[in-house]
N, C-alpha and C positions, 0 to 999 in steps of 0.2 A: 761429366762435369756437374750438372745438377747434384747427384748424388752428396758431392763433396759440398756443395754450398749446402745443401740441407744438414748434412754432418755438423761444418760451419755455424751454420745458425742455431741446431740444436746445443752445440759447444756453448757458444755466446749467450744464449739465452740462459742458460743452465751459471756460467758464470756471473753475468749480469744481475741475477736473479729476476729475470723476464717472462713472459710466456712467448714462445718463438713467431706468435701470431700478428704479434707490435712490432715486427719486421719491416710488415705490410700496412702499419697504422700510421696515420699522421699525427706524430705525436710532437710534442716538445719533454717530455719526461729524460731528464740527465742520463738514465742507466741506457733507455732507445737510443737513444741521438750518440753514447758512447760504443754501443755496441755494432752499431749501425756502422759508425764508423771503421770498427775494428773488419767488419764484415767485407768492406768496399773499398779497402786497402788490401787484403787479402784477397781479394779477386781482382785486382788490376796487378798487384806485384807480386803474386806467387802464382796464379791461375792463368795470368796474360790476358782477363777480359777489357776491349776496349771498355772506354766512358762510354759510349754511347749503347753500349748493349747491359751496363749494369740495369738500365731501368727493367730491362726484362726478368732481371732476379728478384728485384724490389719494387713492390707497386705504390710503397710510400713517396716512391722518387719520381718527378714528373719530368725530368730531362738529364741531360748530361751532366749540367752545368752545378748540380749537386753533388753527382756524384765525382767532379773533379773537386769541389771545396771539400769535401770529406778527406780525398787522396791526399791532395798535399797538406789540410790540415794535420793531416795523420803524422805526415813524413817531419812537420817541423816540431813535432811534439816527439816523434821519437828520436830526433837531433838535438833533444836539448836535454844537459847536464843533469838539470834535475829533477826531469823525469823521468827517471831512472825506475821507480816501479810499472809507471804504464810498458817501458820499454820491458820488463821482465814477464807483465802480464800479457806484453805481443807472444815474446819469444813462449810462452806456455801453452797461448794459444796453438801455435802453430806447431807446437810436436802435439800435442794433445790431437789435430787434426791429422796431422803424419800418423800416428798410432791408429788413429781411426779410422781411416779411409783411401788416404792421398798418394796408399800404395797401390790405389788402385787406378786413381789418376794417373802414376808414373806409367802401370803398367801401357795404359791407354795410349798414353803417349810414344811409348816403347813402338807398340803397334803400329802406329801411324807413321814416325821415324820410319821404322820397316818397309813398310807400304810408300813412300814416297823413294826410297832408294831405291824399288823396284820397279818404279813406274821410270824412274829417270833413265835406269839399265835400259828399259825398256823403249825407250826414246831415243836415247846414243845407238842401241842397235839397231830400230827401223832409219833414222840417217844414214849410220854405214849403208844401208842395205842401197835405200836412194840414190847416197852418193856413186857406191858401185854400179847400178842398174843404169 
């Protein structure tokens, strides 16, 4: 998962024209405070990370509660009509990171899918065994 967030941030910095280091800076500069955003929308609704674990990617964030007003900032800005380029420059971002990395996330995920069906097999069979004995 880090991996993709670093991908992530590298993307967005490179978009934003940032250095990927103002991530981690407390800034008020328009291109940070957008990319930033773009960043903690993308890891709560495509990565699954709670609020309360984005401040572990971002040291510019001191609690949750920013990185919730980013989330839904995000979401009502990509529901509305006429913002129709931020909404194209989400959707770029996020195959721009599918090309980049996020096949490696799936892969990960594949994995673990795997590994929790096996452990469950694994669980219904020692029952049976229980129940039987």
């Amino acid at each position: 998962m880090e991996k993709t967030i670093e991908i992530a941030k590298l993307t967005l910095a490179e978009f934003f024209n940032i250095k990927k280091e103002e991530f981690d800076q407390k800034t008020r500069k328009r291109q940070v405070i957008e990319a930033r955003r773009f960043l903690i929308y993308f890891m709560v609704s495509e990565l699954g990370i709670k609020f309360n674990e984005v401040k572990n990617y971002l040291k510019s964030l001191k609690s949750h509660a920013s990185a919730m007003h980013h989330y839904y900032k995000m979401m009502d800005l990509l529901s509305m009509k006429h913002e129709r380029t931020l909404q194209q420059n989400y959707l770029n971002f996020k195959k721009s990171i599918k090309e980049n990395g996020l096949g490696e996330l799936e892969q990960e995920l594949q994995k673990q899918m795997m590994a929790k069906r096996e452990i469950t097999l694994n669980i219904k069979q020692l029952k049976k065994l229980i129940d039987e004995g």
